[in-house]
BADOVO-613857 format. One line per 10 residues: number of its first residue (from 1); for each residue x, y, z of N, C-alpha, C. Coordinates in steps of 0.05 Angstrom, whole numbers. Each point is the difference from the previous one (the first is absolute). Layout:
BEGIN
NUM	X:Y:Z:X:Y:Z:X:Y:Z  ...
This chain:
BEGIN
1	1911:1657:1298:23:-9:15:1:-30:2  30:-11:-1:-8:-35:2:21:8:18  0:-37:11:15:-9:32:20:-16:-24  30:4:17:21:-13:0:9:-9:18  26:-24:8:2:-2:21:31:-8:5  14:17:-27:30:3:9:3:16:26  23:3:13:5:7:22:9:29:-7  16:10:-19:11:21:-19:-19:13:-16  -22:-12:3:-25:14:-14:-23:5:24  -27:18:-6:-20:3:17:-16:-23:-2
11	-11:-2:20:-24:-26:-11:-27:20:-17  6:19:5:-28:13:-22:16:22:-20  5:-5:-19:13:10:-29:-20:23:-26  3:18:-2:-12:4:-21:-1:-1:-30  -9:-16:-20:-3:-22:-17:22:16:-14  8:36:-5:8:7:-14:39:-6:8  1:-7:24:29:-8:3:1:-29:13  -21:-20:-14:13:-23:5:25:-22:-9  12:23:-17:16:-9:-23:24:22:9  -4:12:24:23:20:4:15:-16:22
21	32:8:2:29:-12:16:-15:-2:28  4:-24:16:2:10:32:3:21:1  -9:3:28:10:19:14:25:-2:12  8:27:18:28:9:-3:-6:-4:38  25:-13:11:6:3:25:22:20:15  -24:18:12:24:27:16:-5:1:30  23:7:5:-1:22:31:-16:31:-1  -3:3:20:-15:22:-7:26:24:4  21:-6:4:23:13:-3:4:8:-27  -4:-16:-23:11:-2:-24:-32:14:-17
31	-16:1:9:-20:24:-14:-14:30:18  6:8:29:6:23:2:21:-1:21  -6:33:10:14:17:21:-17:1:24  9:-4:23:-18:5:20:13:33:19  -18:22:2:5:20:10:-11:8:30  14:5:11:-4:10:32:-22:23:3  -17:-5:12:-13:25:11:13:24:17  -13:20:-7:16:24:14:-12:4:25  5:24:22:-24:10:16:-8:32:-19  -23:7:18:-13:22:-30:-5:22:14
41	17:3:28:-12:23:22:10:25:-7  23:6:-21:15:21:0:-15:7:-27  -26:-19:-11:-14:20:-25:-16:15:6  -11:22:-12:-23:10:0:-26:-11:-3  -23:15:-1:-30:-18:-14:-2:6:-31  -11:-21:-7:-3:2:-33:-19:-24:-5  8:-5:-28:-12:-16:-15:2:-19:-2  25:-15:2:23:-34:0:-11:-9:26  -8:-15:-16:-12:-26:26:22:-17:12  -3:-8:26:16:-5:14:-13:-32:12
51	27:-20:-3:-20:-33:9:23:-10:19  -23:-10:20:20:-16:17:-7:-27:-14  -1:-25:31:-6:-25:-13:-25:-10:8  -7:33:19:-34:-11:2:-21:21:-29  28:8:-20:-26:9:-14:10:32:5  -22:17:-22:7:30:-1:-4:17:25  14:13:2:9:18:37:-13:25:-4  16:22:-28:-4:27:5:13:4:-25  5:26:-5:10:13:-29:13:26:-1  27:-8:-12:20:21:3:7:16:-21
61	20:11:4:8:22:-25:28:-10:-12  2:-26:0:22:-3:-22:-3:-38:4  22:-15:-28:-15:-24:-2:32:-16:4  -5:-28:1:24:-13:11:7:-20:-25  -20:1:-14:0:-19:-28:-31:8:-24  10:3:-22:-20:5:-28:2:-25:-7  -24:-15:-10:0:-21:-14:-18:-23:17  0:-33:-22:-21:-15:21:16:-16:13  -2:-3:25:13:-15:14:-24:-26:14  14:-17:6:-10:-29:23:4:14:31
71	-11:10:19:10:2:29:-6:-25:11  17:-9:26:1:-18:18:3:3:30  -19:-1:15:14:4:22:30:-3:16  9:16:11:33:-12:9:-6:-9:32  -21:16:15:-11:-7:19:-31:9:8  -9:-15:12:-28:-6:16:-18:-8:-21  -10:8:-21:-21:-18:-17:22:-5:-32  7:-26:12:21:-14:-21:-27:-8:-28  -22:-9:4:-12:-22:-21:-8:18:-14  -8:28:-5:-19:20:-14:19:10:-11
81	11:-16:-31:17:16:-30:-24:20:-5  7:31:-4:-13:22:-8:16:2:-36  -19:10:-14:14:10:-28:-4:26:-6  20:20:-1:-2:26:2:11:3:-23  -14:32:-27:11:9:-17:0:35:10  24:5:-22:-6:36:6:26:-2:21  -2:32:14:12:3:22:-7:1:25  15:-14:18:-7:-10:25:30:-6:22  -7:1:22:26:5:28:-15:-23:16  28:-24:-5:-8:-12:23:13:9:30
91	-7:-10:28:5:-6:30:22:-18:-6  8:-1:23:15:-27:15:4:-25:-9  -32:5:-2:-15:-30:16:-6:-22:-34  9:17:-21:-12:-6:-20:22:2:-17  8:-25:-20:7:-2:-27:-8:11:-20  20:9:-21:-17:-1:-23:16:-10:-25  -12:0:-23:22:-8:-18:5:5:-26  18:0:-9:10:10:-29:20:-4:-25  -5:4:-10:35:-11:-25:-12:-30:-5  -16:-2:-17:-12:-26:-2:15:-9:-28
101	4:-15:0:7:-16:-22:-7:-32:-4  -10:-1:-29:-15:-16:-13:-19:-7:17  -14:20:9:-31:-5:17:-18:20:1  -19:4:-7:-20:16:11:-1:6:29  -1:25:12:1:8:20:-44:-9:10  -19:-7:-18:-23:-4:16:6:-29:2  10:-18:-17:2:-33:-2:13:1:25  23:10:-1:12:-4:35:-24:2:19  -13:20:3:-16:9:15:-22:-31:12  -4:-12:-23:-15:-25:-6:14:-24:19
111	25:8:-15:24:-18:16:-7:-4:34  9:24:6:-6:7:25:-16:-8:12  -31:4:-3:-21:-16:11:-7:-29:1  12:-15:-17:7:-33:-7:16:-3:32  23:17:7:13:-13:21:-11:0:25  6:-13:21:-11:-5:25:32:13:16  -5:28:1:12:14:13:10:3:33  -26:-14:9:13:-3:33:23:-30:2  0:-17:-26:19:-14:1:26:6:11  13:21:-17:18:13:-4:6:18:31
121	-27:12:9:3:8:27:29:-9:15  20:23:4:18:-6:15:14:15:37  -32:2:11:-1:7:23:-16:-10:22  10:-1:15:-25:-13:23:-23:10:7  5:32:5:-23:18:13:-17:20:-36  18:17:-4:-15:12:-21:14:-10:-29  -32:-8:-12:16:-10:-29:22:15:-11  18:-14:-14:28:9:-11:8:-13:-28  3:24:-17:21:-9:-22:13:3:0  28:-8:-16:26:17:-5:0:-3:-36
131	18:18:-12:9:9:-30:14:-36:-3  12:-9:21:10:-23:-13:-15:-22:-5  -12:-6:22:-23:-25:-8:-19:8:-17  -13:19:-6:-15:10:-27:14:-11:-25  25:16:-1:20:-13:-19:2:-19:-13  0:-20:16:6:-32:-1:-26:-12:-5  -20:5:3:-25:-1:-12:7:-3:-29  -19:-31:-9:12:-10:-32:-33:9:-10  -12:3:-35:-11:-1:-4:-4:-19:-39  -27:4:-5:-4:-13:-32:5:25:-19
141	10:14:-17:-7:23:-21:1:-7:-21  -32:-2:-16:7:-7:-29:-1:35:-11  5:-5:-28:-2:25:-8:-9:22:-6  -4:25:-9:-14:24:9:-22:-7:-2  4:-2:-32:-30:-5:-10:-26:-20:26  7:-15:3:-12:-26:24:-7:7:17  19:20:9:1:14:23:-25:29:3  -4:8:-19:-14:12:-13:-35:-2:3  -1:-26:-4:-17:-10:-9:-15:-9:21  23:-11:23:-12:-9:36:-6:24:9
151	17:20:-2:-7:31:12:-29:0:-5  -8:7:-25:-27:10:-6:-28:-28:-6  12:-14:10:-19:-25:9:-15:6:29  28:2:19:-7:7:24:-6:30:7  10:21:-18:-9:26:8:-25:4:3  -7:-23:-28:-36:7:-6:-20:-9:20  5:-22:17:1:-14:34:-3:27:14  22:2:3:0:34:19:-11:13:-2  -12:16:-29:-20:17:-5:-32:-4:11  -3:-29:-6:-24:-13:2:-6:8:37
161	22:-17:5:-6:6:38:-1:33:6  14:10:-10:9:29:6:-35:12:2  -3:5:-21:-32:6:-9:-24:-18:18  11:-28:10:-24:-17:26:0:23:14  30:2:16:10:24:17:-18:24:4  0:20:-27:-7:13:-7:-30:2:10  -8:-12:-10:-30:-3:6:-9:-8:23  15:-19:20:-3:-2:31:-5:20:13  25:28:-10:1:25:15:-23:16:-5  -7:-3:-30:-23:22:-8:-25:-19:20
171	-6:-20:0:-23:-12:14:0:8:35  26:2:14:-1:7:22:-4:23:-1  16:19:-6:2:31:0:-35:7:-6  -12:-18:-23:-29:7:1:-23:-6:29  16:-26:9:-15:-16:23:5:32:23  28:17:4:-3:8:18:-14:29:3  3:5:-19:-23:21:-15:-26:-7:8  -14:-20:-6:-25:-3:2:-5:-4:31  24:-8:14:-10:-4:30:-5:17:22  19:32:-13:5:22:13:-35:9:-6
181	-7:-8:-23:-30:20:-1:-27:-24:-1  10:-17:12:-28:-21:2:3:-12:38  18:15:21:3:0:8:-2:26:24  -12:11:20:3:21:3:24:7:16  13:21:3:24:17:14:0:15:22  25:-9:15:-9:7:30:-14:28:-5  -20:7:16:-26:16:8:-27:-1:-17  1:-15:-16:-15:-2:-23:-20:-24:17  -26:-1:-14:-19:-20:17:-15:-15:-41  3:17:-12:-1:-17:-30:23:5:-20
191	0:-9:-17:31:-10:-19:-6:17:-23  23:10:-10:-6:18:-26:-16:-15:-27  6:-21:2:-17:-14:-19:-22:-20:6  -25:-1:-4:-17:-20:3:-12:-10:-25  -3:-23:2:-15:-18:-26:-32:9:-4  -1:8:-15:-24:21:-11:-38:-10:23  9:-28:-5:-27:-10:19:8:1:34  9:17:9:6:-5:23:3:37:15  -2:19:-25:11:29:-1:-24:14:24  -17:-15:3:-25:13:24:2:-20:17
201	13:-16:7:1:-22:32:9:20:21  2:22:-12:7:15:35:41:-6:15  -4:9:19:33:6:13:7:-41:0  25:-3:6:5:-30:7:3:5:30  -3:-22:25:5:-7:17:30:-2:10  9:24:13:16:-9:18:7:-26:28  18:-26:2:-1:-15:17:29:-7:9  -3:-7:29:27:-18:5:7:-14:-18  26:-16:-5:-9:-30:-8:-3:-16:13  9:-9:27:-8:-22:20:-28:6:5
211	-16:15:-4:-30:3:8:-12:-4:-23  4:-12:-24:-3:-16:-24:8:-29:-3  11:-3:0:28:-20:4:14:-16:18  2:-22:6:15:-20:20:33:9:-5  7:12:15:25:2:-5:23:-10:18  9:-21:-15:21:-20:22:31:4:-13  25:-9:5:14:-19:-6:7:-19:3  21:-11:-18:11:-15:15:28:-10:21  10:-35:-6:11:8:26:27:17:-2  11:1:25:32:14:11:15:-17:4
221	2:-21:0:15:-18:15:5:-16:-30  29:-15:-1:12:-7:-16:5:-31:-1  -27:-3:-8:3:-40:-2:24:-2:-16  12:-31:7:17:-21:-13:-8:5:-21  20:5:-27:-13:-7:-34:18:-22:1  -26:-15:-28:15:-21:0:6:-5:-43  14:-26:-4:-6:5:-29:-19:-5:-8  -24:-12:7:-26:-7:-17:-23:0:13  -21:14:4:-18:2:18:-27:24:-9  -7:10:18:-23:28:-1:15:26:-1
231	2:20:-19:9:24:-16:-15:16:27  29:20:5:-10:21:15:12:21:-2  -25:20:-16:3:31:-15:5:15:23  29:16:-15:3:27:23:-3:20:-23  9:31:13:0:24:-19:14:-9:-26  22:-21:0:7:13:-31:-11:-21:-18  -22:-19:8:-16:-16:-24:-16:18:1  -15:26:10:-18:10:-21:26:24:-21  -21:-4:-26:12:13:-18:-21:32:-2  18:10:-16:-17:36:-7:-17:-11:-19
241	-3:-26:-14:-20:3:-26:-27:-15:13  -3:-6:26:-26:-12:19:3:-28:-10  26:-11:-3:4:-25:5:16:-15:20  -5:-31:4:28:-1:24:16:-23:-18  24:-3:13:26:-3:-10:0:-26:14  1:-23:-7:9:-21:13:29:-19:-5  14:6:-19:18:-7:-1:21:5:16  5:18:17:18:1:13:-16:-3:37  -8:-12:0:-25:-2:28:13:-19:13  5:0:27:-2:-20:23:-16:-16:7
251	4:-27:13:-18:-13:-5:4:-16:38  -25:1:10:-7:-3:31:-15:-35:-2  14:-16:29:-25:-20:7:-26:-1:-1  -15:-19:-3:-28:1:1:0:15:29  2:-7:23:-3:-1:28:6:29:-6  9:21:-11:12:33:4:-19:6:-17  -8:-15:-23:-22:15:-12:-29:-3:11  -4:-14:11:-23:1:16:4:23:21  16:5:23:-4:10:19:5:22:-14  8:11:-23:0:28:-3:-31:12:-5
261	-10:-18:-19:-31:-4:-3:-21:-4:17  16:1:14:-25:13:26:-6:16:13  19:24:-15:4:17:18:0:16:-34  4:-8:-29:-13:22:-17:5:-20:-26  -22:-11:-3:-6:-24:-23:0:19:-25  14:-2:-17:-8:11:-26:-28:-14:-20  -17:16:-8:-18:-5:-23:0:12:-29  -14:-10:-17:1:16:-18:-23:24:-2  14:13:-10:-15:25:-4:15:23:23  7:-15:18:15:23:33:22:21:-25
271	16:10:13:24:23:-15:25:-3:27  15:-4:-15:23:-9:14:19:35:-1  7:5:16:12:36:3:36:-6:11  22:6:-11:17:-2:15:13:23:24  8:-12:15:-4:5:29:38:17:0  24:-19:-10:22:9:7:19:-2:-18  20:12:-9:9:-8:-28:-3:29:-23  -26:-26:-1:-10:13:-33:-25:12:17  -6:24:-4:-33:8:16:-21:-3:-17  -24:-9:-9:-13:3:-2:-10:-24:-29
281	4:2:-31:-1:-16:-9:-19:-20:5  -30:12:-1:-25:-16:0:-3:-23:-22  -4:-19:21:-8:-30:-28:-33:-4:7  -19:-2:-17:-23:-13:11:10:-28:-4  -4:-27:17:1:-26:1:-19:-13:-17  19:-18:-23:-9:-13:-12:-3:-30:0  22:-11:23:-4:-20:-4:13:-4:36  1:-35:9:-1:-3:33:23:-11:7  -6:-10:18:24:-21:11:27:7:5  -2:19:7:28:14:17:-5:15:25
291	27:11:14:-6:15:27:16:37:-10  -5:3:15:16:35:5:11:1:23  26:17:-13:15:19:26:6:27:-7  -5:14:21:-1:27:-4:-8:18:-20  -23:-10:-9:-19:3:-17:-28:13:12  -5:22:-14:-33:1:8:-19:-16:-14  -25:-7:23:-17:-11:-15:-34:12:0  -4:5:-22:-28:17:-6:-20:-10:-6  -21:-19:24:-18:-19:-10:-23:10:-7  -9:-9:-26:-22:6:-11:-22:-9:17
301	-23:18:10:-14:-1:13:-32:18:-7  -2:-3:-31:-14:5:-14:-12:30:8  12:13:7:-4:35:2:16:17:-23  16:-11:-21:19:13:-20:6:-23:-18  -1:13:-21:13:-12:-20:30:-10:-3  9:-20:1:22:5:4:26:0:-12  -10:1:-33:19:12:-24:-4:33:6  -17:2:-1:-3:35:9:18:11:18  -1:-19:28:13:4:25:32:0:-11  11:-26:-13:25:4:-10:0:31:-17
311	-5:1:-8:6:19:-23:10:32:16  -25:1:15:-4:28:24:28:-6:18  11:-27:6:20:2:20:26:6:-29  3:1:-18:22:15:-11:-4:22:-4  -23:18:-4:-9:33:0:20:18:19  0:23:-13:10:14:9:-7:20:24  -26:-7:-1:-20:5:25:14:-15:24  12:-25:-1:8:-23:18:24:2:4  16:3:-22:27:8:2:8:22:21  -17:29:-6:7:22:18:1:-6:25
321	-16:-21:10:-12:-5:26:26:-13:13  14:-15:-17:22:-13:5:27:21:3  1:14:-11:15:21:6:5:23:20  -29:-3:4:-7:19:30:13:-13:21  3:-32:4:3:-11:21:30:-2:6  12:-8:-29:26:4:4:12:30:1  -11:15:-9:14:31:1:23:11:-18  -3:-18:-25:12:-6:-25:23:-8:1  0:-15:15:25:-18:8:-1:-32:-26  21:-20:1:-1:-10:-15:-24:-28:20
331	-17:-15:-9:-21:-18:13:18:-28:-1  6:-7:32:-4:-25:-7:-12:-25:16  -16:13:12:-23:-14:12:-26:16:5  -26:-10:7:-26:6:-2:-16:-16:17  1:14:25:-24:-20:22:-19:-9:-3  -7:-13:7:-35:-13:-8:-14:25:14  8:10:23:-21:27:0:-12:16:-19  32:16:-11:-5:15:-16:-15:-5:-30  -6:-26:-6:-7:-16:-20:-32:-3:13  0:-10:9:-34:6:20:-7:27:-3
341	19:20:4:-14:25:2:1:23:-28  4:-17:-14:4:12:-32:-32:9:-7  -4:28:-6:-20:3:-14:1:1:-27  -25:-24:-11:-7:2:-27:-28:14:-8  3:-1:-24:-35:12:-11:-5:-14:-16  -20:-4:-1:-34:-28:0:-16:13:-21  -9:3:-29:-20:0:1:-17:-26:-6  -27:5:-12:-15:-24:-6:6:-26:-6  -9:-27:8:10:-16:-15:8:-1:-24  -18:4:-15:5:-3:-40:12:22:-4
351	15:30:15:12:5:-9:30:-3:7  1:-15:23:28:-18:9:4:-16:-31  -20:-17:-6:6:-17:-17:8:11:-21  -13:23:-17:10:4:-25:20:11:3  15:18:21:32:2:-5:11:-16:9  4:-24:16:12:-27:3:6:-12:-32  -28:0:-16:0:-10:-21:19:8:-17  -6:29:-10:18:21:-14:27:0:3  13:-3:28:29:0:8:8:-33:-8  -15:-14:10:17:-30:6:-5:-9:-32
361	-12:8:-20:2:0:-35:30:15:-4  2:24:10:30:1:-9:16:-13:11  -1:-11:16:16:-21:27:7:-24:-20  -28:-2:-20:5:-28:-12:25:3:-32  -6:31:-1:8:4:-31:31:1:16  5:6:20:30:1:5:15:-21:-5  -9:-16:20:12:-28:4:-9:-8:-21  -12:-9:-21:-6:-11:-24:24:15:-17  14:17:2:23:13:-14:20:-8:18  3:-8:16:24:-7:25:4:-25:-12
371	-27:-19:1:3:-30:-7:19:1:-31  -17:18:-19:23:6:-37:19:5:12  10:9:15:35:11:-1:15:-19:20  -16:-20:15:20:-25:12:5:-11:-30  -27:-8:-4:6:-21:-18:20:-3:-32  -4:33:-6:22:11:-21:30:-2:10  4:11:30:30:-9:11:9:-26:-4  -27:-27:11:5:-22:0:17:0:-30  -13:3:-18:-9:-12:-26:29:7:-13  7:21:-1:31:18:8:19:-18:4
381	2:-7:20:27:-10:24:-7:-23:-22  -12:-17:-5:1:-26:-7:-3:3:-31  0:23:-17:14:4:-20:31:5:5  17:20:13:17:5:8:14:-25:2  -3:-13:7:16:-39:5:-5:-11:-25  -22:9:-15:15:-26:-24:9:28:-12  2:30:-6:20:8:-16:24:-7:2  2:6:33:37:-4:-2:13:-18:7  16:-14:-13:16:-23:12:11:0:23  -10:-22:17:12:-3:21:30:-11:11
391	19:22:15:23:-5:3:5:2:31  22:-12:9:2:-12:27:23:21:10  -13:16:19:20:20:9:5:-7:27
């Protein structure tokens, strides 16, 4: 591929049409049809998949369009272009489209993702399109062939992540496998599976966790944030993958971060538990210098391992426990009591350690496939800009 830097051309060209006409300037009026979603309550159940604009619903017994279409939201998730082939029924809530001329129905699709769609947003409260401002939307189209050629540049992109994807799921679905039987089950006192050197250590130890464990949080009260200062984690900086999230974090006075710290200083190695929100979502602490709110805090106090201890607080042993209390209601808070009074099982040190070890290795193979599929998106989006010429809508 070489860089050009006509305005009518891409800045990244492929060598075989550097000698081919500009490109062609359209509306998106003038290469398809945009079609209304139906409602789908008067079908039966079947086979025809059914999409709103958050994505596939359910599946009916008759179809609203054959063929591949671009969908677009018409309301609530405007930015997420879907590409659907075959037969399929859209909602309401959802575009789709057809009668293409001189375009590939996936290049559009391409199209689609190039735009910054909440631009266009024409509502205050829930995102909004209309058939006309779509319309009026201008774009670059060189010819099939070209067009052709970007499709399966970037399809091959897609495949690549698709398959990261792929393998994320097979690695969890294995992680949760292994946890159900390296873990024991409410009434159970040892785990269906043990690591061969450990098969004669005898029953594991039933315990509180506060009778292991320092168990605090932090504060309730809602210091001043300010723009630049000390980061203070609530439930939704911990993440499900036992990491925390700081980019979107609040940020407190020195004077607020001290006094919260006196009352539950974070260290490393402690496990941070969320309290309201998000429940649970164990981080072991890796690194300092922040406060908590409404966060549990699980200080290491050298009686447990405390990758082990994370690991046991996502078990399904721990889970049930959490369900008992709510009464299978939906959770959205968790007292420090009941978090104090959680029973876990203990066995030996070294054999805390080798399944800490064992789990937090696939912990690593995950995110080591999370990190390939940012960085393939990155790599994507900023192919995506020099394929297509940029036009001013």
């Amino acid at each position: 591929m070489i860089k050009k830097t006509n305005t009518l051309i891409p800045e990244i060209r492929f060598p075989e049409f550097l000698n081919e006409a500009e490109w062609v300037e359209n509306t998106f009026e003038e290469l398809f049809k945009i079609g209304n979603g139906r409602d789908y309550k008067h079908l039966g159940k079947g086979e025809i998949p059914v999409y709103g604009s958050g994505g596939y619903m359910l599946s009916v017994n008759d179809y609203l369009y054959d063929g591949e279409s671009v969908c677009i939201g018409r309301k609530g998730t405007i930015d997420k272009p879907m590409f659907l082939s075959g037969k399929f029924w859209t909602v309401d809530t959802l575009f789709y489209t057809h009668s293409f001329k001189n375009c590939l129905p996936k290049y559009i699709h391409y199209v689609f993702q190039n735009i910054n769609w909440l631009k266009h947003n024409e509502a205050g409260g829930v995102p909004s399109l209309s058939k006309t401002n779509i319309y009026k939307i201008k774009t670059l189209v060189p010819k099939p062939k070209e067009q052709q050629k970007i499709v399966s540049c970037l399809s091959s992109l897609d495949e690549l992540i698709k398959a990261h994807n792929q393998k994320i799921e097979a690695l969890k679905n294995h992680k949760k496998g292994l946890m159900q039987n390296l873990f024991p089950q409410e009434g159970e006192i040892v785990p269906k599976y043990r690591f061969p050197e450990f098969v004669n250590d005898g029953d594991w130890d039933d315990k509180k966790l506060g009778k292991i464990c320092d168990v605090r949080d932090g504060t309730h009260d809602s210091p001043k944030y300010i723009a630049k200062g000390f980061p203070l984690i609530t439930s939704k900086n911990l993440l499900n993958n036992g990491s925390m999230d700081f980019t979107n974090v609040s940020f407190i006075t020195e004077e607020d971060y001290v006094q919260i710290n006196k009352r539950s200083k974070v260290d490393k190695g402690d496990i941070l538990f969320g309290m309201i929100g998000t429940i649970g979502n164990p981080v072991v602490v890796k690194t300092e210098g922040f406060a908590i709110k409404n966060v549990a805090l699980i200080k290491d106090i050298g009686k447990l391992n405390q990758e082990f201890l994370a690991h046991q607080l996502k078990s399904n042993f721990i889970q049930k426990q959490f369900e008992k209390v709510n009464a299978g209601g939906i959770l959205k808070f968790i007292a420090l009591g009941i978090i104090r009074n959680l029973k876990v099982i203990v066995p030996s040190p070294k054999e805390q350690q080798k399944i800490a070890s064992c789990l937090s290795s696939l912990d690593d193979l995950i995110t080591g496939e999370a990190d390939k599929i940012e960085q393939l998106n990155l790599y994507k989006k900023g192919l995506m800009q020099g394929l297509f010429p940029k036009i001013n809508n």
